[in-house]
N, C-alpha and C positions, 0 to 999 in steps of 0.2 A: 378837481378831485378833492375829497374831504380828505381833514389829516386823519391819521388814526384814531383810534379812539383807546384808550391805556384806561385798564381799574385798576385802580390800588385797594387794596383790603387791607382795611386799620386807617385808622386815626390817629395814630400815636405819631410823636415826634420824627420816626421814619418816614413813616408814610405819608406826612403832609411835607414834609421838606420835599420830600421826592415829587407830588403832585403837583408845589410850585415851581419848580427846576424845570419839571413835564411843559407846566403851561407855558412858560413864559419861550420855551423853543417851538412854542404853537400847538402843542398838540392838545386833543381836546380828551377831558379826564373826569373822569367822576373815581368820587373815593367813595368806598364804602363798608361803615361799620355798625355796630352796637355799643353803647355806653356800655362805661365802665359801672361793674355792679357793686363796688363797693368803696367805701373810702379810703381816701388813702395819702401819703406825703411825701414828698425825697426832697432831702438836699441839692444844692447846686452848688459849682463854683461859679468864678467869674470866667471862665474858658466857656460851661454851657450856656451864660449869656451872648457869647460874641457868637457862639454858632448858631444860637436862633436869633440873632440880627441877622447874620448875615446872609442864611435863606432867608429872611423876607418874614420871619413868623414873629411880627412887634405886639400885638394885643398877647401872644403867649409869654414873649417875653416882660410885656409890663404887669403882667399877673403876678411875677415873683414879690414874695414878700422881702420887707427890708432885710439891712444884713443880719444875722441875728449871731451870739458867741456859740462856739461849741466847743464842751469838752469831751475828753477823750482817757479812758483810763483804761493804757494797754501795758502790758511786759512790768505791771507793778508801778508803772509812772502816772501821774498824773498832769493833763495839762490841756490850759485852754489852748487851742489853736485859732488859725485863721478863721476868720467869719464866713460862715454859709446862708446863701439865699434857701428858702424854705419853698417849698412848692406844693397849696392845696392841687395835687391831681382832679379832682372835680373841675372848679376854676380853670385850673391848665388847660385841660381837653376842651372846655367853653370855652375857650381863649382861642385855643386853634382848631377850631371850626369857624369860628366866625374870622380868622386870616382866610380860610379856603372859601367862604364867601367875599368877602371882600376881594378877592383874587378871583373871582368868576369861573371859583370849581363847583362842577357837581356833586351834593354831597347827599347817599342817601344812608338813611339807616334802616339795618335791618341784619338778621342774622343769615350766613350763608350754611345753605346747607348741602349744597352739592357745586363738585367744580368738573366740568371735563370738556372734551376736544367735539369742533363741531365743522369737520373742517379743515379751513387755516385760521379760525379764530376758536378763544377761550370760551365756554358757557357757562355761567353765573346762575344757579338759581337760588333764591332767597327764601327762607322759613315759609313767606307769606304767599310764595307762589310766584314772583314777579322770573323772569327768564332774563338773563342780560347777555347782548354778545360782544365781548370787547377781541381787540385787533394783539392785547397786551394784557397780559397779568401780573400786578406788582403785592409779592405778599408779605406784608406788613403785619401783620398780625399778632405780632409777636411770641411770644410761648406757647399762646394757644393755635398758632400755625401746626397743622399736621408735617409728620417728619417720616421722609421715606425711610429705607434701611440704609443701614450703613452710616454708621455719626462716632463721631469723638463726643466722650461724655464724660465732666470727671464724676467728682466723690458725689454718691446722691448725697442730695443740700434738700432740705426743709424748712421751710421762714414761715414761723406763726406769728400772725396783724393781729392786736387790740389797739381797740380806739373806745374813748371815751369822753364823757363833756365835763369840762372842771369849771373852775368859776378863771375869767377874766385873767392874763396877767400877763408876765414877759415870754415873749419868745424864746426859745433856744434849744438847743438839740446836743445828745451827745451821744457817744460810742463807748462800749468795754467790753474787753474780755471776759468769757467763763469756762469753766474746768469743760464743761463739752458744748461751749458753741460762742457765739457774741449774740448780741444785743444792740440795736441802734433807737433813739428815742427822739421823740420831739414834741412840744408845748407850743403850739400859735396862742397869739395874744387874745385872740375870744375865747379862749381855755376848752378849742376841742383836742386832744393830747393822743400822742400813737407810742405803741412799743413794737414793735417784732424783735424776736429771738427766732437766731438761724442754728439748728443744729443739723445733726449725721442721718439723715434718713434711717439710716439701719441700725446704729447705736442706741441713738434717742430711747430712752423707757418713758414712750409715750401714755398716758391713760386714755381709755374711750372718749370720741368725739366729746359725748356730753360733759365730760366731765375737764375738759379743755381749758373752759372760761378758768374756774378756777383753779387749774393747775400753773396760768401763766400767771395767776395773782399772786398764787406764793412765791413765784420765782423773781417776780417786784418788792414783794412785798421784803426779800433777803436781800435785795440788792441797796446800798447806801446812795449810788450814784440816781437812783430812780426814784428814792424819797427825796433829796434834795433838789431835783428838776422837778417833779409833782406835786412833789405831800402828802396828805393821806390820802388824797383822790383814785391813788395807783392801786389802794388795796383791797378794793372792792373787785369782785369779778365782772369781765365785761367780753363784749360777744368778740371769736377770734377767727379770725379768716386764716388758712392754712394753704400754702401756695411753694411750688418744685422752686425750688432757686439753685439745681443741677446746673454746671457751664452746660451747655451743648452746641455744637458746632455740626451740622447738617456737610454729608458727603458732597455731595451738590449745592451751590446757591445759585446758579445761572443756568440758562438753557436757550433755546431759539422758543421765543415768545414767553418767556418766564424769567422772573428775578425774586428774588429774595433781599430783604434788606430790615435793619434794624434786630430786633431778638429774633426775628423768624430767621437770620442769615447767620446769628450771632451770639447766644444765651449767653452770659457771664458769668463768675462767682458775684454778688453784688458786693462783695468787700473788695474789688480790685478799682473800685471809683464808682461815680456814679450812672444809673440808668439809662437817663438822660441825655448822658454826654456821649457813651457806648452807640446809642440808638443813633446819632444826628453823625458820631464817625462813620457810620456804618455807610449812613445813607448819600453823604452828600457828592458821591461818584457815579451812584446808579441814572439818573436822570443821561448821562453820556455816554454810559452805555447802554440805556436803550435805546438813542436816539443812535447809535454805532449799529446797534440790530435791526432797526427798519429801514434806515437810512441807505447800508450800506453792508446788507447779509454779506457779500464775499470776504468782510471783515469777523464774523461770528465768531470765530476762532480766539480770534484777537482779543476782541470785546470780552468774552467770557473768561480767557486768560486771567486777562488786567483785572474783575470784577473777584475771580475765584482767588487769585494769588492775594488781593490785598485783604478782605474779608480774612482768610487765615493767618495774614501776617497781622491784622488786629485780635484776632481772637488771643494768639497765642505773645501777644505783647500784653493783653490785660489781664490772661492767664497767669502769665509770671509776675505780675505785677501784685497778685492777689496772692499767691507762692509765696511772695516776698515779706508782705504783712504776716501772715500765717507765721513765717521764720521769725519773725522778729517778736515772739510771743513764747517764750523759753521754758513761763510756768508748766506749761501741760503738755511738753513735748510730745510724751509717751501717752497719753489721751488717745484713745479713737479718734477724735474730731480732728486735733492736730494732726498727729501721725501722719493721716489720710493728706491733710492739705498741704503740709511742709513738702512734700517731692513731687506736686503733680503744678505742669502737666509733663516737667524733664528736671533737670538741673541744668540746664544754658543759662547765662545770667542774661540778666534785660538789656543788660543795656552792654556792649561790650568796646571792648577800648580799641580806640584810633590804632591804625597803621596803615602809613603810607606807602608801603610794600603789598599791601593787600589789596588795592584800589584796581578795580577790574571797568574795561569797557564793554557794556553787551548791549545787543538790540532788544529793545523790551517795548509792551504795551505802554502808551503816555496817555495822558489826556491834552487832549488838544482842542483850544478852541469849539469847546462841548462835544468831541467827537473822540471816540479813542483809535490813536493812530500807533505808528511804529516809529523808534528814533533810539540813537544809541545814546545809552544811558552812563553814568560810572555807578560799580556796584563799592559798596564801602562793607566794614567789617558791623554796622549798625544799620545801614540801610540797605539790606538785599535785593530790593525791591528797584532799589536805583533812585539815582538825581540828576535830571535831565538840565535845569538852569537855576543857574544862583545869579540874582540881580539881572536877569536877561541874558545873562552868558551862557552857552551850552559847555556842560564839564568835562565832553568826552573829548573835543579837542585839545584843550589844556592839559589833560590826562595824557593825551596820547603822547605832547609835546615835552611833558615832564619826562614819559618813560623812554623817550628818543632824546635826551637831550639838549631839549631846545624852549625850554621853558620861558627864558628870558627876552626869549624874541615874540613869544605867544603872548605875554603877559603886557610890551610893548606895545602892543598894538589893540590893546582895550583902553578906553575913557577913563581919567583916572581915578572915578570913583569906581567905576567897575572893578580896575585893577585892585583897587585895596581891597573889595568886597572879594574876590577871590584869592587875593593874599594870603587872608583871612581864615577864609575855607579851609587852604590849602596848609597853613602851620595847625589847626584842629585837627587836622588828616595824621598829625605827626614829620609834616615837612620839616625841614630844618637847613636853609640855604646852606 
């Protein structure tokens, strides 16, 4: 019997991690999209390189350009910060297409213009007429993914792109604040150069489309930080691409025969980190839970749990995480722009402190050995979601053993590097023999 057959829609860093994760558990996939229409660039850390090593995506990841300095001029401070890799998105997507060939994915392109049920399988038809029936739908798509009713959304966000070609020179990119919005920029060394400024959808006193180009010139042309990464290259007018950079978070991301993953599961503020890195968190759990839904439907439940709980529990960690930039920006408090970003998407802080009084054991969805199964986990006061093993130990014993008094004897009888490693754990927890 043939394996199934799974389409991913999109090309982007979700949806190709996800069609290699697909292939390599055998199943047979074609991914399918349309280039990207316009130019464009994002920063990286060194965290978005080990996760596109570690799916498998090496030609995207050797596309990143060298490190390059970036400065940052937030809360009235100035300062260079850690080095970022730069990333032409044109190159990038060539990069990871040709990993989905080299990986023996089907890839076709084309624009979709209708999706529904035919069946127990998905039907695909594409601009040009072509019909596809796949077994699985993975939608990748990112922002431009259709969105049922019902979504968490924060402050409308607005991000206008100019790009432009300068003459030849150093790489480097940087970030600042403005009275109603930010600004992130970058200069690659053949001197093609980008700005966007992200402001309040509803605040902004935008001017007519036409009138665009030059209304982001003058907003470079006042900025200091934008003449000294450019020069006068910046004050000319040049053509601007206008794009939602709303968080949004979809009521659903999983279903029986459907997934969501990447911005289609997950939109961001993009000041809460990078793109990139959001897209490849997103995705690198779905490939096990779909292989949990065909594998093993009496699990469906299970599967969509683990897939829906942890997509929200990333949304709303890089939610607060972009809250927290936003806070730390004191000039323009009372600003519409800020206003709106300093309280959403709660006031829960990110990250919240240890207690080993709070440490709970419950049965939750895990990933297991590519498949998501059931096991008891310990819930902590930062990880709700649970920690099933530290160093190959499972925690809910120890846990249980702590809260029965019998610790000493649990912790005997691990290896002794294991025992330090949960030593370890356990004084982070707020232990204290």
């Amino acid at each position: 019997m043939n394996a199934p057959r799974i389409a991913v829609l999109g090309a982007g860093p979700a949806g190709c991690a996800v069609a290699l994760g697909l292939q390599r558990l055998g199943y047979r996939v074609w991914v399918i999209s349309e280039w990207r229409r316009f130019a464009a660039v994002e920063g990286v850390s060194a965290r978005v390189l080990e996760g596109l090593r570690q799916v498998g995506l090496h030609q995207a990841l050797a596309s990143a350009a060298p490190p390059t300095p970036r400065r940052v001029r937030w809360s009235g401070v100035d300062q260079l910060l850690n080095d970022e890799r730069l990333l032409d998105r044109p190159l990038f997507d060539a990069a990871l297409r040709r990993d989905l060939a080299d990986a023996g994915v089907e890839l076709l392109q084309g624009r979709i213009r209708q999706l529904g049920q035919q069946g127990e399988q998905q039907r695909i038809v594409l601009e040009d007429g072509r019909s596809l029936l796949a077994d699985f739908l993975v939608e990748a798509r990112g922002r431009q993914a259709p969105l049922g009713e019902g979504r968490l959304r924060g402050p409308e966000t607005l991000s206008l792109l100019s790009s432009w070609q300068a003459e030849p020179g150093r790489a480097g990119s940087a970030v600042e604040s403005l009275a109603d919005g930010w600004a992130w920029m970058a200069a690659l060394a053949d001197g093609r150069c980008y700005w966007q400024i992200t402001l309040d959808a509803a605040a902004a006193e935008l001017p007519p489309r036409d009138e665009l180009p030059a209304y982001c010139a003058a907003r470079r042309q006042a900025s200091a930080l934008v003449q000294a990464l450019f020069g006068d290259s910046a004050n000319a007018a040049a053509p601007v691409h206008a794009r939602s950079s709303t968080a949004i978070l979809p009521r659903q991301v999983v279903g029986p025969g459907w997934i969501r993953v990447g911005d289609a599961a997950m939109a961001v503020d993009p000041l809460s980190g990078n793109g990139v890195f959001q897209s490849l968190s997103s995705a690198l759990q779905a490939p096990a839970v779909i292989n949990t839904l065909l594998q093993h439907p009496e699990r469906t439940q299970l599967a969509c749990r683990f897939h829906q709980q942890r997509i929200e529990h990333l949304f709303m960690r890089f939610a607060r995480t972009g809250r927290d930039f936003y806070t730390a920006e004191p000039r323009w408090a009372d600003a519409a722009f800020w206003r709106a970003r300093r309280g959403w998407p709660d006031a829960q802080p990110l990250h919240v402190d240890a207690d080993i009084a709070r440490l709970q054991v419950a049965s939750m969805p895990v990933l297991n050995d590519g498949l998501i199964d059931e096991a008891e986990v310990v819930l902590t006061a930062d990880q709700p979601l649970g920690i099933w093993h530290i160093d190959g130990v499972a925690l809910a014993p120890i846990v249980r053993s702590l809260q029965a008094g019998r610790l000493e004897a649990a912790l005997a009888a691990l290896a002794p590097a294991s025992r330090r490693t949960v030593q370890g754990w356990l004084l982070q927890q707020g232990y204290r023999p």
